[in-house]
N, C-alpha and C positions, 0 to 999 in steps of 0.2 A: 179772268182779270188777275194779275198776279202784283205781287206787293212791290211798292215803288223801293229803290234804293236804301236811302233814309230811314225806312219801316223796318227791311230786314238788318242793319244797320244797329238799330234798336235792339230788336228781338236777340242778336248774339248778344248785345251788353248785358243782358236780363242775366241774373240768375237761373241757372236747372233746376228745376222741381220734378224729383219723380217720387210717387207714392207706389207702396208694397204691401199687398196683404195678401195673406196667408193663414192656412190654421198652425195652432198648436201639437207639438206631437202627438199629445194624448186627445187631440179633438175638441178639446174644452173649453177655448178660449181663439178667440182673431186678433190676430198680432199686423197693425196696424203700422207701417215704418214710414216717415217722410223725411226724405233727403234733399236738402239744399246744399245745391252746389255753386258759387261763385267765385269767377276769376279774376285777379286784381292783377295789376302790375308791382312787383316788389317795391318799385321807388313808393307809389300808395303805399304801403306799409311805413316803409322807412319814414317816409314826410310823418305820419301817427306818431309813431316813436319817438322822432327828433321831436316831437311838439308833446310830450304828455308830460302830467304836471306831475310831481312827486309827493307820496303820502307819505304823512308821517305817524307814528304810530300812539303819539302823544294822548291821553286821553282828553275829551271836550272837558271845559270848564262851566259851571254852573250858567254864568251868563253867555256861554257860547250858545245853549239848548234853547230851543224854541220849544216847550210844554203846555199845549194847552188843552181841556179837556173838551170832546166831542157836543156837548153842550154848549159850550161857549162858543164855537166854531158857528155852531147851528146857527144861533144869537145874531153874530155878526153878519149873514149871509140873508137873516130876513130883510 
């Protein structure tokens, strides 16, 4: 039974994941690598781009911070 249209369709959209393990030279240690790979179309990029909002480097003002201490949080959540 092999995978309908649609499925395999899918499965190219996905991201690569391929994992790599190996020893170390001196034997010591397993060096674990995982590599994601995913393909986009440039226009996807560009659309991000044209759309991202601009930071500025201004520092926050006292009443811009939201500070509240981990106790208090607790408080509110019971």
């Amino acid at each position: 039974m092999g995978l309908s249209n649609k499925k395999e369709e899918e499965l190219r959209r996905m991201p690569r994941i391929q994992n790599r393990i190996k020893a170390s030279r001196n034997g010591r240690y397993i060096i674990q690598q995982t590599v994601i790979t995913s393909i986009k179309p440039i226009e996807y990029y560009n659309a991000i781009l044209a759309n991202t909002v601009k930071v500025s480097d201004e520092p926050l003002g006292d009443d811009e911070l939201m500070v509240e201490e981990g106790a208090e949080i607790a408080r509110k959540m019971k």
